[in-house]
C-alpha positions as CSV (number, residue, x, y, z in Angstrom):
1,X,-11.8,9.3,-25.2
2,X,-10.9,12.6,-22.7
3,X,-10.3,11.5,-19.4
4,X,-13.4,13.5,-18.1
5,X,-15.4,10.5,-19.9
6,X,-17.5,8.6,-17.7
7,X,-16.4,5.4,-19.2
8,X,-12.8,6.2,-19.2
9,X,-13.3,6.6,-15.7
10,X,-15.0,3.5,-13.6
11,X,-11.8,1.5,-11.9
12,X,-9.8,4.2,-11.8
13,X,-11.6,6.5,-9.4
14,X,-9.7,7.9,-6.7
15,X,-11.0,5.1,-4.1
16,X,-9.6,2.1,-6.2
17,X,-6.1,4.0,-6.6
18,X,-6.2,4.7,-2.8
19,X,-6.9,1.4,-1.9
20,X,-3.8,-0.6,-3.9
21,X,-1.4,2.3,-1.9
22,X,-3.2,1.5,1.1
23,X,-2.2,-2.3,0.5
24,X,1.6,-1.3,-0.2
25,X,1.4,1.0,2.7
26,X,0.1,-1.9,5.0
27,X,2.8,-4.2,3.6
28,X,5.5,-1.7,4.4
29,X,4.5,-1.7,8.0
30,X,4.2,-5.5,8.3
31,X,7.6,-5.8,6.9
32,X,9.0,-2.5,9.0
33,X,7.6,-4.3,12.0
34,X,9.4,-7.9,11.3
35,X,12.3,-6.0,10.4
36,X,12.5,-4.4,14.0
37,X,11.6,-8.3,15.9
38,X,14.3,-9.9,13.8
39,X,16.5,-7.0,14.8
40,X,15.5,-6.9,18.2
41,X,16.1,-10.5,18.3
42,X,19.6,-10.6,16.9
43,X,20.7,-7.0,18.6
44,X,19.4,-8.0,22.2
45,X,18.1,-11.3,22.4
């Protein structure tokens, strides 16, 4: 099956690849941003 097949394509369109790196991009930040409190915390508090 080529990959310009219809079939081959459905779940694996550019929107359902965009949103799983949109989760691990939102993780990141989450993380990045208790990374900085706890180091805040430690550094000043």
């Amino acid at each position: 099956m080529s990959a310009t097949n219809s079939h081959h394509r459905i779940g694996q369109d550019v929107d359902s690849v965009d949103q799983l790196s949109s989760v691990v991009i939102l993780g990141l930040a989450i993380a990045g941003g208790i990374a900085a409190v706890v180091l805040d915390l430690l550094l000043i508090g």
